[in-house]
DONU-590596 format. One record per residue (C-alpha): residue number from 0; x, y, z. Coordinates in nm, 2 decimals, padded with zeros to 4 digits, always signed. Layout:
<r NUM; <X; Y; Z>>
...
% end
This chain:
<r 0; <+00.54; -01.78; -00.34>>
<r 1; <+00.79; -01.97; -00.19>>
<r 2; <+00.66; -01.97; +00.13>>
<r 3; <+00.32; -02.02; +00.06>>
<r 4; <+00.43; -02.36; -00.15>>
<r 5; <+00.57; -02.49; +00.20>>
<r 6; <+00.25; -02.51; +00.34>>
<r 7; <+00.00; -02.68; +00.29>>
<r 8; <-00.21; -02.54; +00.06>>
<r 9; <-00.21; -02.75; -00.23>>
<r 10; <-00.05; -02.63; -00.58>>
<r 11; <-00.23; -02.45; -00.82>>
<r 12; <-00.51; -02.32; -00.56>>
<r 13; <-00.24; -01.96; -00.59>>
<r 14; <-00.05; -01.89; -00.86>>
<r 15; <+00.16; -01.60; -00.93>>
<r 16; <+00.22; -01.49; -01.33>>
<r 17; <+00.42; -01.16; -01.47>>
<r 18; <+00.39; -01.06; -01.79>>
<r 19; <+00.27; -00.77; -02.01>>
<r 20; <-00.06; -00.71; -02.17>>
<r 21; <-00.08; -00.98; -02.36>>
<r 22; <-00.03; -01.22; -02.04>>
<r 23; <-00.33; -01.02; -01.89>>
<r 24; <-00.57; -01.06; -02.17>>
<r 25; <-00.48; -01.40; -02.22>>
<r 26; <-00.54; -01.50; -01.87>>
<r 27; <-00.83; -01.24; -01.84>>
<r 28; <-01.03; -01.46; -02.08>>
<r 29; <-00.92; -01.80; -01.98>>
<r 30; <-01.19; -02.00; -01.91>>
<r 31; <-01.06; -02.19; -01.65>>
<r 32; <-00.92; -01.91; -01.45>>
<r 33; <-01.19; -01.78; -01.18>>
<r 34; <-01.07; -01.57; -01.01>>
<r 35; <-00.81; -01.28; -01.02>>
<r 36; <-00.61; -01.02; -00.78>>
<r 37; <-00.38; -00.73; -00.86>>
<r 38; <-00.25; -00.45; -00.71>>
<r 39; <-00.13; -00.18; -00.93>>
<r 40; <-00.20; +00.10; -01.11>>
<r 41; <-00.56; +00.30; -01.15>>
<r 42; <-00.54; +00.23; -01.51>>
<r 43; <-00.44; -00.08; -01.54>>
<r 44; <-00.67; -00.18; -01.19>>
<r 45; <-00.96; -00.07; -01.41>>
<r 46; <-00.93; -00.24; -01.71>>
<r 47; <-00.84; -00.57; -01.50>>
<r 48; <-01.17; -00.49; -01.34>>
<r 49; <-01.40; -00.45; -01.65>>
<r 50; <-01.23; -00.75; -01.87>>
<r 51; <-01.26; -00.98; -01.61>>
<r 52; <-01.62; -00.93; -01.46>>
<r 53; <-01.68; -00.90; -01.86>>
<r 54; <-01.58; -01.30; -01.87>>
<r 55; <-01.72; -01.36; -01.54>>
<r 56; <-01.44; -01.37; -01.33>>
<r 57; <-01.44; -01.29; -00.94>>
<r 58; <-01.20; -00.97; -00.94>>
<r 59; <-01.02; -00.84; -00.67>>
<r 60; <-00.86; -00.50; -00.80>>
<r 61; <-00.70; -00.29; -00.51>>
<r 62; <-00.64; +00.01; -00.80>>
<r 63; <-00.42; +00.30; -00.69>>
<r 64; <-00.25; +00.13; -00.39>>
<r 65; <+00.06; +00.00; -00.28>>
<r 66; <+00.06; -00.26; +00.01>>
<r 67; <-00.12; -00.26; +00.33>>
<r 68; <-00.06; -00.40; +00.68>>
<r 69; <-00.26; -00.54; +00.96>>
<r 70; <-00.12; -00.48; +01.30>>
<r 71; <-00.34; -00.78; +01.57>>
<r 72; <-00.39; -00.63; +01.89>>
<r 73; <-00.13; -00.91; +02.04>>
<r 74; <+00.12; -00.79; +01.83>>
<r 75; <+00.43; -00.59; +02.00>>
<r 76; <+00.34; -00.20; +01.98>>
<r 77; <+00.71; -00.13; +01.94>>
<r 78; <+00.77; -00.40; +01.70>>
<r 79; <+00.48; -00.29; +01.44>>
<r 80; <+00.57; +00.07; +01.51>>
<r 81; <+00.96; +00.02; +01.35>>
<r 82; <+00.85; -00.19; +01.09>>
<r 83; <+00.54; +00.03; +00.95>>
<r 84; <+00.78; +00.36; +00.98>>
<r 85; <+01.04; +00.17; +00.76>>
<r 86; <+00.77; +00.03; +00.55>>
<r 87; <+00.58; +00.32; +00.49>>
<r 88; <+00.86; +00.61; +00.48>>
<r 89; <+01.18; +00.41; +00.28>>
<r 90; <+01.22; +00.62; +00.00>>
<r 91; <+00.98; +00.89; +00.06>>
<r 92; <+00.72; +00.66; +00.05>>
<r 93; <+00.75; +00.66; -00.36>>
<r 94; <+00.83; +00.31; -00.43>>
<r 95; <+00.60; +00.02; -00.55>>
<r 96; <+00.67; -00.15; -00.18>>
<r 97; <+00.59; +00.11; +00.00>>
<r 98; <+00.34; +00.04; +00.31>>
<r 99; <+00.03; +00.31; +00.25>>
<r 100; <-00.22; +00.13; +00.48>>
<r 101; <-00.21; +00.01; +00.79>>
<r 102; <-00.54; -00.15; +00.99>>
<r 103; <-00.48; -00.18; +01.35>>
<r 104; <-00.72; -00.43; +01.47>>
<r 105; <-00.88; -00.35; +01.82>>
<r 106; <-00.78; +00.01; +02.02>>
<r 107; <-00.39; +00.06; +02.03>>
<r 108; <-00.34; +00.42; +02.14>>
<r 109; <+00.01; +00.29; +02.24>>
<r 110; <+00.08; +00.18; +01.86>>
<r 111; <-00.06; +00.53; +01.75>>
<r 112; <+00.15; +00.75; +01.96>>
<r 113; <+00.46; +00.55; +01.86>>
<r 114; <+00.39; +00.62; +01.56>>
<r 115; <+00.38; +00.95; +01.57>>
<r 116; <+00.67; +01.04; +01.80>>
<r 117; <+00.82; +00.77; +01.53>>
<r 118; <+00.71; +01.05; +01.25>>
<r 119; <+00.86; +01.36; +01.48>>
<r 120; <+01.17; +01.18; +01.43>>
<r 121; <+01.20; +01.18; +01.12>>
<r 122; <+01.48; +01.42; +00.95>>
<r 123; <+01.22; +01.55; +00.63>>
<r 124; <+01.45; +01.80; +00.35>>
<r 125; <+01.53; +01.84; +00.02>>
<r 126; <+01.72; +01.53; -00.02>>
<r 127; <+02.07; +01.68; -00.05>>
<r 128; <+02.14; +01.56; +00.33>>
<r 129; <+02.13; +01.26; +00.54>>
<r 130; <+01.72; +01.22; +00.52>>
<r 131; <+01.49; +00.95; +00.69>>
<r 132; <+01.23; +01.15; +00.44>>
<r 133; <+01.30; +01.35; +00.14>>
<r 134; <+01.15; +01.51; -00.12>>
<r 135; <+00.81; +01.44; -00.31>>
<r 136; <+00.87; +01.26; -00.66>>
<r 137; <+00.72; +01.56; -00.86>>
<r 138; <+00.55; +01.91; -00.68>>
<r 139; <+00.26; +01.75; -00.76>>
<r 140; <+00.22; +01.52; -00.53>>
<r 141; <+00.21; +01.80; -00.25>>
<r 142; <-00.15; +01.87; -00.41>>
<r 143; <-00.24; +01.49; -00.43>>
<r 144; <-00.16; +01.41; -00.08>>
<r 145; <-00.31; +01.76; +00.04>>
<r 146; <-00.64; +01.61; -00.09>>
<r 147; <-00.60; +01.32; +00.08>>
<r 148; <-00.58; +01.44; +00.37>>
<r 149; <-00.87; +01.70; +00.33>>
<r 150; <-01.07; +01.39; +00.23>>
<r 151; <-00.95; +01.17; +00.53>>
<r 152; <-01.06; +01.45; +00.77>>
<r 153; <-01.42; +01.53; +00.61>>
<r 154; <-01.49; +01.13; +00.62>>
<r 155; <-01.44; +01.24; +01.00>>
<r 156; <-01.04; +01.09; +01.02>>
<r 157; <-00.82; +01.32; +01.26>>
<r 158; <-00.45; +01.39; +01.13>>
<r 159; <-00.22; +01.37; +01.45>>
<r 160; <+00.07; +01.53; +01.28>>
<r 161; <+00.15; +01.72; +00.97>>
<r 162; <+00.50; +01.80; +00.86>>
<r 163; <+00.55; +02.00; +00.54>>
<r 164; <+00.89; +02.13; +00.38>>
<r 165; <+00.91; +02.34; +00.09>>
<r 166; <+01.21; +02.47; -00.09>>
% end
């Protein structure tokens, strides 16, 4: 926020608020407000959803992810490759921050194979050592992101590399 208020986009055309549930309701029904964007939660993503195209409000709702990237085809290969593994693999991937889409805009092969020699790289265990990747939050989770990728491949997506440690 404080960047965006040194350019010059005048005040009040983005606002950021935090709050609980009553702060959502409350802004939710304002009449004034026209528009809202969150990024959160599946729960919480859908009830933002329904109250506010229920008062009319223009929703954005990106439900169930974290943050995403774009990588512009001018863009250093090398560059986005460091930052996207660091983004995307910090803490297994399990915190709020964590980078779980990346568009690449335009072919990059190069960017892709960095990536996954980036990925090769990485030391993956039970989290006992000195990991670049350790274990899932819950066992669950091995299910969840099985499915994702089972998904990813029937909607014709090809998984270049597949690492999987179990203790």
């Amino acid at each position: 926020m404080q960047l965006l208020e040194q350019t010059s986009i005048p005040k009040g055309v983005v606002n950021m608020v935090q709050g609980g549930k009553p702060t959502v309701d409350r802004i939710l029904s304002h009449p004034d407000i026209k528009a809202v964007s969150f990024v959160g939660s599946t729960t919480v993503g859908k009830y933002i959803y329904e109250e506010g195209t229920r008062h009319g409000k223009r929703v954005q709702s990106n439900a169930g992810a974290k943050n995403h990237c774009i990588v512009m085809p001018d863009y250093p290969s090398e560059q986005a490759a460091n930052a996207i593994a660091g983004a995307s693999c910090g803490a297994s991937g399990q915190r709020c921050m964590a980078l779980s889409v990346c568009i690449v805009v335009g072919d990059n092969d190069e960017l892709i194979n960095l990536l996954v020699e980036k990925a090769r790289q990485l030391k993956v265990g039970a989290g006992k050592d000195n990991l670049d990747l350790g274990p899932m939050i819950e066992p669950t989770q091995i299910g969840k992101i099985t499915n994702w990728l089972n998904q990813s491949e029937d909607a014709g997506a090809k998984v270049l590399l597949m690492h999987t440690v179990f203790y």
